[in-house]
C-alpha positions as CSV (number, residue, x, y, z in Angstrom):
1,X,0.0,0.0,0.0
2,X,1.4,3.5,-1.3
3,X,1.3,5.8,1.3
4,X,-0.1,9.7,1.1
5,X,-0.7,12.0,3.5
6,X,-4.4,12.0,4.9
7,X,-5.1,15.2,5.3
8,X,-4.2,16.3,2.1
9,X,-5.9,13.8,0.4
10,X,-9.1,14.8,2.6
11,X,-8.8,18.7,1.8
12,X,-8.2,17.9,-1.8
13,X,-11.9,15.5,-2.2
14,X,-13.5,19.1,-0.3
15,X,-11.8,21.3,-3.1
16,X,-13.1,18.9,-5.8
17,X,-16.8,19.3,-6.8
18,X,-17.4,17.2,-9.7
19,X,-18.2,13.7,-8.5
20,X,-17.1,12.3,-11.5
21,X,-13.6,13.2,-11.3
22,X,-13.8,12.2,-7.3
23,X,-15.0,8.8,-8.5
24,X,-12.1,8.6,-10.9
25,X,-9.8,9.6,-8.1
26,X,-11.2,6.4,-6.2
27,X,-10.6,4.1,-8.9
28,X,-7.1,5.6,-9.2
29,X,-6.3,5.0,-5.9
30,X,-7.7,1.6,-5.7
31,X,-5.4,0.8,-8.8
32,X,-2.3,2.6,-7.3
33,X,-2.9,0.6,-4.1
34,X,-3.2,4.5,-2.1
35,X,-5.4,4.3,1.3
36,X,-9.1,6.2,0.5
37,X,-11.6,4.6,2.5
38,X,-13.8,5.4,5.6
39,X,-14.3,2.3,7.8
40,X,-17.0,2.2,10.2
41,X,-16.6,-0.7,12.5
42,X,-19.6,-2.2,14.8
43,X,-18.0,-5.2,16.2
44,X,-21.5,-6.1,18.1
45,X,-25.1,-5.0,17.3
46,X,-26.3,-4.4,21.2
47,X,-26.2,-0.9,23.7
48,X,-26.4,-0.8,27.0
49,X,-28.4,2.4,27.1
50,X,-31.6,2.8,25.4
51,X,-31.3,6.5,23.9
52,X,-34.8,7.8,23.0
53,X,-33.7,9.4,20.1
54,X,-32.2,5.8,18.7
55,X,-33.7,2.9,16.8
56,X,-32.5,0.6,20.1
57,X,-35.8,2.6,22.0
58,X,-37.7,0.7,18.7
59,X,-38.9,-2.9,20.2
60,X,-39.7,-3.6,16.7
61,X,-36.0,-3.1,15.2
62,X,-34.2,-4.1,18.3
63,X,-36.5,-7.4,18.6
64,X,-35.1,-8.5,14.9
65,X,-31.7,-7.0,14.8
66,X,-29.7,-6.8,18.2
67,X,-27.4,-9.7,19.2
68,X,-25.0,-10.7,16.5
69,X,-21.5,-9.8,17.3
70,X,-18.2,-10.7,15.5
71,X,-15.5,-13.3,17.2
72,X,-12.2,-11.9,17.6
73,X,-11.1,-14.1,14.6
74,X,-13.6,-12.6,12.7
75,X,-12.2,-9.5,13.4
76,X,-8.8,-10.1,13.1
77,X,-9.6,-11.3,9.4
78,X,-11.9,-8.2,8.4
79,X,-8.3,-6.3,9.5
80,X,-5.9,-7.4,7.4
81,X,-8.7,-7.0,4.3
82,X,-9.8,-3.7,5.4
83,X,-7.4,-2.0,7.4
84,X,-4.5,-1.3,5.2
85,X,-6.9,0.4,2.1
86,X,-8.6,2.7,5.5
87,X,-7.4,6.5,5.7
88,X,-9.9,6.7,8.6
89,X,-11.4,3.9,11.2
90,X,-14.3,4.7,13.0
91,X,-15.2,1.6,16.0
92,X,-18.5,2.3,16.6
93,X,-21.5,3.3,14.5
94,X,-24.8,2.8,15.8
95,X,-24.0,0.6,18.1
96,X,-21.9,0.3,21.1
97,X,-18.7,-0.4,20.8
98,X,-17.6,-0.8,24.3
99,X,-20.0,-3.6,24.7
100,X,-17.3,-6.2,22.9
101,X,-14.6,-7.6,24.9
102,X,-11.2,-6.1,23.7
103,X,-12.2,-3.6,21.8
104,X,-9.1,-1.8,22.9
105,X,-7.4,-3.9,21.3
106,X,-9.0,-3.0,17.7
107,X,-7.3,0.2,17.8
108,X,-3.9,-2.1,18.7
109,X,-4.8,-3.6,15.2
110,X,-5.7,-0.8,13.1
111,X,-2.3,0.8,13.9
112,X,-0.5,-2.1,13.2
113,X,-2.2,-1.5,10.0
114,X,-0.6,1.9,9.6
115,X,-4.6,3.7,9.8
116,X,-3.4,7.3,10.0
117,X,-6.9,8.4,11.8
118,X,-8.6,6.0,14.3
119,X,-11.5,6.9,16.3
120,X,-13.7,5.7,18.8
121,X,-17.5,6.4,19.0
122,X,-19.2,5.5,22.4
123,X,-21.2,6.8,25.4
124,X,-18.2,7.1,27.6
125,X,-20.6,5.1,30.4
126,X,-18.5,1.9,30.4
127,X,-15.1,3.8,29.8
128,X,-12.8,2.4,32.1
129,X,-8.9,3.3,33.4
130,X,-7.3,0.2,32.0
131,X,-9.0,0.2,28.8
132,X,-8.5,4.2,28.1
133,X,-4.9,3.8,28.9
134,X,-4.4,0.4,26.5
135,X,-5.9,2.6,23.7
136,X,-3.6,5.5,24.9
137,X,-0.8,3.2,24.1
138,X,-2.2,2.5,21.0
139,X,-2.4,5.5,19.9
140,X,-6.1,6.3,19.5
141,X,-6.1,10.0,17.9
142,X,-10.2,10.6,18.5
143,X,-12.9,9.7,20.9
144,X,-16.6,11.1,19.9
145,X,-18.5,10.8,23.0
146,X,-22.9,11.7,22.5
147,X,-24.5,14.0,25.3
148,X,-27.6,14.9,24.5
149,X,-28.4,17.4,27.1
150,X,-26.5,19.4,29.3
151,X,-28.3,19.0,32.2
152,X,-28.9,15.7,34.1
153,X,-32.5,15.7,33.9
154,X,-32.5,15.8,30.2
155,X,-29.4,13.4,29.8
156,X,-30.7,10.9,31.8
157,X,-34.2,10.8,29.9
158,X,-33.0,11.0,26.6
159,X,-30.1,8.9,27.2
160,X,-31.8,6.2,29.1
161,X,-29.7,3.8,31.3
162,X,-27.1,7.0,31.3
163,X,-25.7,8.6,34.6
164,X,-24.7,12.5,34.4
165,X,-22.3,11.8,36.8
166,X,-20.5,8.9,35.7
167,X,-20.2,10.7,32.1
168,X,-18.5,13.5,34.2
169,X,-16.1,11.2,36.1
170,X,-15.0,9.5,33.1
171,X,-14.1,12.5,31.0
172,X,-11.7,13.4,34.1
173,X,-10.6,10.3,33.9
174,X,-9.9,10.4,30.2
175,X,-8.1,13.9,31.0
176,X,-6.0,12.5,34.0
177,X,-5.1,9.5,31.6
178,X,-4.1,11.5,29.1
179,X,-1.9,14.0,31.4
180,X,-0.1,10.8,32.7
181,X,0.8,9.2,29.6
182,X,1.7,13.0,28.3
183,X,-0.4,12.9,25.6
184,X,-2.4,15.4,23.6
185,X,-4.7,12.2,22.1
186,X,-7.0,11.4,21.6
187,X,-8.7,14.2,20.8
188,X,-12.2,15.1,22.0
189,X,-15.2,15.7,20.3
190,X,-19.2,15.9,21.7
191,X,-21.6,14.7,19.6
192,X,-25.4,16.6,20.1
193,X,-28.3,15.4,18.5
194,X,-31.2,17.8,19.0
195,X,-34.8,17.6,19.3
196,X,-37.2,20.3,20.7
197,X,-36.6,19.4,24.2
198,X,-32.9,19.8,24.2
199,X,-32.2,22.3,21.6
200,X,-32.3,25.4,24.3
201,X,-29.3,23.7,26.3
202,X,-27.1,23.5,23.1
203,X,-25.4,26.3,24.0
204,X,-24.5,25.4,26.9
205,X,-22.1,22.7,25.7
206,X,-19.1,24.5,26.2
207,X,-19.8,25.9,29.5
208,X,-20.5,22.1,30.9
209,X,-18.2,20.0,29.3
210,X,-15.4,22.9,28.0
211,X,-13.2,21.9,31.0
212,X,-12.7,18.3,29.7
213,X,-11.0,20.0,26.3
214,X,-13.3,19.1,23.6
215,X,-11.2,20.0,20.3
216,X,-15.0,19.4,18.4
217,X,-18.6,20.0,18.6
218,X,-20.6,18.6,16.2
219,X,-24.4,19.1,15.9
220,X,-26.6,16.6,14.3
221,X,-30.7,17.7,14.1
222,X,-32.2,14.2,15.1
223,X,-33.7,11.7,11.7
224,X,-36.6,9.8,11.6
225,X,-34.9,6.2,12.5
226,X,-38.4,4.6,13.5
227,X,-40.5,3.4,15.8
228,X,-38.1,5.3,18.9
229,X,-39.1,6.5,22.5
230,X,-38.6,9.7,21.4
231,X,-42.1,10.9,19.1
232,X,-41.6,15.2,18.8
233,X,-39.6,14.5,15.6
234,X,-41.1,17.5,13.5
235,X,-38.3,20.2,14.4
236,X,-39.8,22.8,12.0
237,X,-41.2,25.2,14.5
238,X,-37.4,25.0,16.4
239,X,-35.3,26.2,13.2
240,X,-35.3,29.9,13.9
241,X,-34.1,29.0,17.7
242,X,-31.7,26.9,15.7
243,X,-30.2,28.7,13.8
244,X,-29.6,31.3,16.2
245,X,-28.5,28.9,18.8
246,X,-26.0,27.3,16.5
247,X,-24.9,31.3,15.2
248,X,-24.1,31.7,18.9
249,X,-22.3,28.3,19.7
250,X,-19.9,29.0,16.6
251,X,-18.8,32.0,18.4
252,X,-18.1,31.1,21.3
253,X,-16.3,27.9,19.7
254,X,-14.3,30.8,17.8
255,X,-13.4,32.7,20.9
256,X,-12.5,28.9,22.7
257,X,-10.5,27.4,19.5
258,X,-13.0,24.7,18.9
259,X,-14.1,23.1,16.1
260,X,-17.7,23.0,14.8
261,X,-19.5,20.9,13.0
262,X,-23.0,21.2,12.3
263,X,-25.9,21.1,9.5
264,X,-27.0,24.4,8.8
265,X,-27.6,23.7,5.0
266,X,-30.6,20.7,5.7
267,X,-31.3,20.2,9.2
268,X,-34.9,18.8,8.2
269,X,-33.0,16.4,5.5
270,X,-35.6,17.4,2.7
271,X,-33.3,17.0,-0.2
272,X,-30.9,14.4,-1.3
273,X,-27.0,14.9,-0.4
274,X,-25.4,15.2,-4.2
275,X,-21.7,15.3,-2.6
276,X,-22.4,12.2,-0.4
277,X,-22.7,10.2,-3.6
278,X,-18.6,9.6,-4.2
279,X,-18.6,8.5,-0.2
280,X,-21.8,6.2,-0.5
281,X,-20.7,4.2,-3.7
282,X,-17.1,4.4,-3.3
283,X,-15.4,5.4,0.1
284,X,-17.4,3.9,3.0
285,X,-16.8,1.0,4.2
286,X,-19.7,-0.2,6.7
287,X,-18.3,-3.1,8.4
288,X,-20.7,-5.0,11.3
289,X,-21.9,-8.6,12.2
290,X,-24.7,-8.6,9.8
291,X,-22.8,-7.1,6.7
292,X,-19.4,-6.7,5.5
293,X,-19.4,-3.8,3.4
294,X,-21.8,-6.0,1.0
295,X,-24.7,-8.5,1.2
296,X,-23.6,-12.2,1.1
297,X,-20.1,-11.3,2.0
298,X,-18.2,-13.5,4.1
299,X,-14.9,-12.6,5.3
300,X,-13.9,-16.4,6.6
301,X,-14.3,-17.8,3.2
302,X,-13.4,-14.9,0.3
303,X,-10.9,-12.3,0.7
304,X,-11.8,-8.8,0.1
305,X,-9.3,-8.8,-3.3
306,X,-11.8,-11.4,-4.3
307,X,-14.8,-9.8,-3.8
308,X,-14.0,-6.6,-5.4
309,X,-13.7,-8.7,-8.5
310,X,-16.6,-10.6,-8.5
311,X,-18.7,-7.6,-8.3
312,X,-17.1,-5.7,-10.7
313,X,-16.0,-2.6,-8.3
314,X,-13.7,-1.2,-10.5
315,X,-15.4,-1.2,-13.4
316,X,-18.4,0.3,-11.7
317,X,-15.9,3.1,-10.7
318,X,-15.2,3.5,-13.8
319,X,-18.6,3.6,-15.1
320,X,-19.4,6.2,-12.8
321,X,-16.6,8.5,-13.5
322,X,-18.0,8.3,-17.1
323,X,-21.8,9.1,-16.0
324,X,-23.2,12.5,-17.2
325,X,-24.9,14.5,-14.7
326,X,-28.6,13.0,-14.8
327,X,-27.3,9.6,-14.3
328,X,-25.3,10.8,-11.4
329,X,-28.2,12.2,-9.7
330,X,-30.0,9.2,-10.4
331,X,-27.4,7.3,-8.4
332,X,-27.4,9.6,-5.7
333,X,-30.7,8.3,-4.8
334,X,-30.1,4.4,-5.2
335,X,-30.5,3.0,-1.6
336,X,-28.0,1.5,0.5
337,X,-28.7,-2.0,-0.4
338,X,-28.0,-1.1,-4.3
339,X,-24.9,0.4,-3.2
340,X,-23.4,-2.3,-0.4
């Protein structure tokens, strides 16, 4: 694998707008052997909260889907087919991650790897000492942690199963463990999904959790993901105090040095994303114990080489650098199971 520099790589696919030459930067890559992939890891389909906002509140989805979860074999194979193509890991994406024993030790095998960005996504209840200082050693460079409220009350109904105070005690921890081991990483970042209940404490973030260092703050307006605790979904009558409450968080993230990330274009998601396209078809790489990357796929039994040639991936890319514009917003549409 031809190394490159992953921040340059990722500033370059902002500066480009034509998907057509991004998808023939993919194909180029994936012929030159250069890393260009997203992988987003859920080693085990289960929680051990039950957010409102989040299809595990749904008895309907959780009844048919939670469970499966990977062996560490399993894993260890989905590594050395994934891993060394990845610019970015992400362990944890929908689901817990911190619910499979040894995760730590996925970031061990991403680095081994040579992934230049690895990050973990969790609800920092379960965080532990030992574990935070194994992925310390690793070198874990993010962990996205959710809060969805800033006050207890709120946190600990939106987030049920969630204590305020244990969040609290382990981002100390996390900053004590990072002190010891004199560390700057892994860097911070609070993830906020907003409804109509929590909106008004969104700008409190940095005033409640700004102690812990957070180098981001990223704002997600809550989706539709079904059949959740949480039924206020319409936030149409919230956008003005949106957008004013996300005009006044990016200046005090200004005045702090913090990053923020947050959807100011769509928040109601009423149109179709046409620069996701290139990241759907090409980039991500959704990895968990009921599909890897793509339906009928098992890791055990065909390599990842393999199955890029059976399906024809280049030669898709290559189709799709070569699509007009219609046809390329007719892709943008295709669903995930056309895709993966």
């Amino acid at each position: 694998m031809i190394k490159a520099d992953s921040g340059t790589l990722l500033k370059l696919n902002a500066l480009i707008r034509s998907n057509r030459l991004k998808f023939a930067g993919v194909l180029a890559a994936d012929l030159l052997g250069i890393r260009y992939t997203i992988v987003r890891l859920d080693p085990v389909v289960a929680c051990n909260l039950r957010c409102a906002m989040c299809y595990f509140s749904d008895p309907g989805w959780y009844a048919g889907n939670a469970g499966p979860r990977f062996t560490p074999e399993q894993v260890e194979r989905i590594a050395g087919d994934f891993f060394p193509e990845a610019l970015q890991l992400f362990i944890g994406c929908g689901s817990e991650p911190t619910m499979w024993k040894g995760y730590p030790g996925i970031v061990g095998l991403a680095k081994r790897h040579g992934v230049p960005f690895v990050s973990l996504v969790t609800n920092a209840q379960l965080l532990t000492r030992p574990a935070v200082d194994e992925m310390l050693a690793h070198g874990l460079d993010e962990i996205v942690v959710s809060v969805h409220g800033t006050r207890a009350e709120t946190y600990e109904t939106l987030m049920k199963g969630a204590r305020w105070q244990r969040l609290h005690d382990n981002l100390a921890m996390l900053v004590e463990a990072k002190r010891a081991a004199g560390l700057e990483r892994p860097m911070l970042r609070l993830n906020y999904t907003v409804n109509n209940d929590n909106l008004a404490q969104m700008t409190a973030l940095l005033s409640v959790f700004g102690c812990y260092g957070p180098s981001t703050i990223q704002i997600r307006p809550m989706a539709d993901l079904g059949d959740t605790a949480y039924t206020d979904k319409d936030l149409r009558r919230s956008l003005d105090a949106y957008n004013a409450g996300i005009a006044r968080l990016r200046r005090d993230c200004e005045t702090a040095g913090v990053r923020l990330l947050a959807n100011t274009q769509d928040p109601l998601y009423r149109s179709e994303n046409q620069r996701a396209v290139v990241y759907e078809h090409a980039v991500l790489r959704y990895i968990g114990p009921q599909r890897v990357w793509r339906e009928g796929f098992d890791p055990m039994t065909e390599s990842y080489g393999m199955l890029k040639r059976r399906t024809g991936f280049r030669r898709s890319l290559l189709r799709w650098a070569a699509l007009g514009s219609s046809d390329l917003e007719r892709a943008s549409t295709l669903s995930t199971s056309d895709v993966f």
